[in-house]
N, C-alpha and C positions, 0 to 999 in steps of 0.2 A: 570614376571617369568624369571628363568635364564634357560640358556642351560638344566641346570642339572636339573629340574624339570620333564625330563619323566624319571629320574633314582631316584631321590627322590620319585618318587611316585611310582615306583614301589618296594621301601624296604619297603615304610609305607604299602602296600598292602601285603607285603609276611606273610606268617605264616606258619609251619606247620599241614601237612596232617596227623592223624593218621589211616587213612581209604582212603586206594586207591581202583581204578577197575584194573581191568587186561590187560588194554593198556597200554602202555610203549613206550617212542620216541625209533626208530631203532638205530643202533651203529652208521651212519653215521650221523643221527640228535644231537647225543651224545658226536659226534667227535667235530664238529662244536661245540656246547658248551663250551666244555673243553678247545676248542682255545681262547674261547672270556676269560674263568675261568683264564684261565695260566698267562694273565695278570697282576695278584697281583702283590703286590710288593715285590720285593726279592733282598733282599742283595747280589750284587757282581754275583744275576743271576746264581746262583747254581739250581734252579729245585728242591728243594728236598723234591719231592713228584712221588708220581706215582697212580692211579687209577686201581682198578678191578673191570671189569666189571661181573656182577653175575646174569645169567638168567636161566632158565630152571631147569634142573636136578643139576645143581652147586648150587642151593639151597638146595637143600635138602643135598649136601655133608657139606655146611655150618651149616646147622641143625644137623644132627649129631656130628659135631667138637663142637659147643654149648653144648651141653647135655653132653660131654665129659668132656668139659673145667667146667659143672656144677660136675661131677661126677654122671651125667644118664646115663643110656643105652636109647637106639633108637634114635630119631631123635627128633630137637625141631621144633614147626612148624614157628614159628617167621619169618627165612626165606621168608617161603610165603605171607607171609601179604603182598607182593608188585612183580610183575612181574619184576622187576629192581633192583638191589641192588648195588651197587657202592662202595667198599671198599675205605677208602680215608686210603693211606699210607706214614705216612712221611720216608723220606731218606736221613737221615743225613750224610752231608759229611766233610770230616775234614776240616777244616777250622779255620784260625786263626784267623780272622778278625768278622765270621759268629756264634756263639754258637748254639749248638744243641735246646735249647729253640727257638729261634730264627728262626732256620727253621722247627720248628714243628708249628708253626705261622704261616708259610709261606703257609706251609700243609693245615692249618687247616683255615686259608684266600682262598686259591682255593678252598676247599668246601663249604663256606657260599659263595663265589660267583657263582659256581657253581647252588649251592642252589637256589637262587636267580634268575641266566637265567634259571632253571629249569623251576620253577614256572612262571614267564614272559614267555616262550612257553606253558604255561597251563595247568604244567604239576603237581602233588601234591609230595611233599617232605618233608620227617622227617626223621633227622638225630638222629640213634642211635647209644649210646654208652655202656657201662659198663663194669665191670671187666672179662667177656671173649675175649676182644680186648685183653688183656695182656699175654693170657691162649699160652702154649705150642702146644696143640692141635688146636687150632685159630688158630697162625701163621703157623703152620704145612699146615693146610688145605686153606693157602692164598700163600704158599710160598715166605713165608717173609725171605729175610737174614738177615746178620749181619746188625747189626745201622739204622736196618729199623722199626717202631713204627706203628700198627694199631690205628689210633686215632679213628674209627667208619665206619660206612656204611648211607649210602644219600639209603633210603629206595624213590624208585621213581615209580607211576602209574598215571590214571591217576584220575584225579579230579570227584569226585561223584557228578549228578548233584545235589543232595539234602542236600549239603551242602555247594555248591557255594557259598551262599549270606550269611553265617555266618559273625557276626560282627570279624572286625578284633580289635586285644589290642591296646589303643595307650600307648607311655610312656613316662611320663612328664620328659623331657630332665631337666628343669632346678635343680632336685633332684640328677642328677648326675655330671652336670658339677659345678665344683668351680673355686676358683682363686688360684695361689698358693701364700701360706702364707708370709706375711711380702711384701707383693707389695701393 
């Protein structure tokens, strides 16, 4: 086995949680993550991300921006499905060298790493996305500026025992990897 087999075994172990409890790691266990997360790899070392943390009552303010950004009145309970909610936000910055794709990658690589030391502290995570990240009323109620992008929320609790021992997917690598052509 190499070095790297207690990190390969814990990606082949990760999965998403759609069903958390109501415990949640504190901000400083959260904080400590985020440090080991931040080390993706980034081009030229711009950063161009930032994290909101979403607990308590700022749920249910994200519920209502939801149902907004749907065209409902009241509040969506989605929110709550998890005591933690994580906004992951890219913050693209000018750059000549860097394109905005590029660092919304960068973004979107600290949250599956992120994801990842979640889960390895025992914690359950499912990252959601869809067209209310885009909504006026979303970024309103995340206070996002200019060149900053909601790419989703790391929905974090914690792990049900009754579903611990669920089989994890595997995925036959060699359907994806090829050679490139003409070698």
């Amino acid at each position: 086995m190499t070095e790297a087999a207690p990190a390969l075994a814990a990606m082949a172990r990760r999965r998403s949680w759609s069903k958390v409890d109501e415990t949640a790691p504190s901000h400083d266990e959260l904080l400590e993550l985020v440090a080991a997360a931040g080390r993706v790899a980034d081009h030229s070392s711009l950063h161009p991300w930032r994290l909101i943390e979403i607990r308590g009552d700022a749920r249910l303010r994200l519920g209502r921006a939801l149902n907004k950004a749907n065209g409902e009145s009241g509040t969506s309970s989605k929110p709550m499905r998890a005591p933690l909610l994580i906004a992951v936000v890219a913050t693209v910055h000018k750059s000549e060298k860097v394109p905005a794709w590029e660092q919304e990658a960068v973004a979107s690589g600290v949250a599956h790493m992120l994801s990842l030391a979640l889960d390895e502290a025992g914690w359950g995570v499912l990252w959601r996305t869809g067209h209310p990240t885009r909504s006026k009323a979303v970024a309103k109620a995340h206070g996002l500026r200019k060149k900053e992008r909601l790419l989703g929320w790391l929905y974090v609790g914690g792990k049900p025992a009754s579903s611990r021992s669920e089989r994890v997917k595997t995925i036959d690598a060699a359907s994806f990897v090829s050679q490139m052509p003409g070698a």
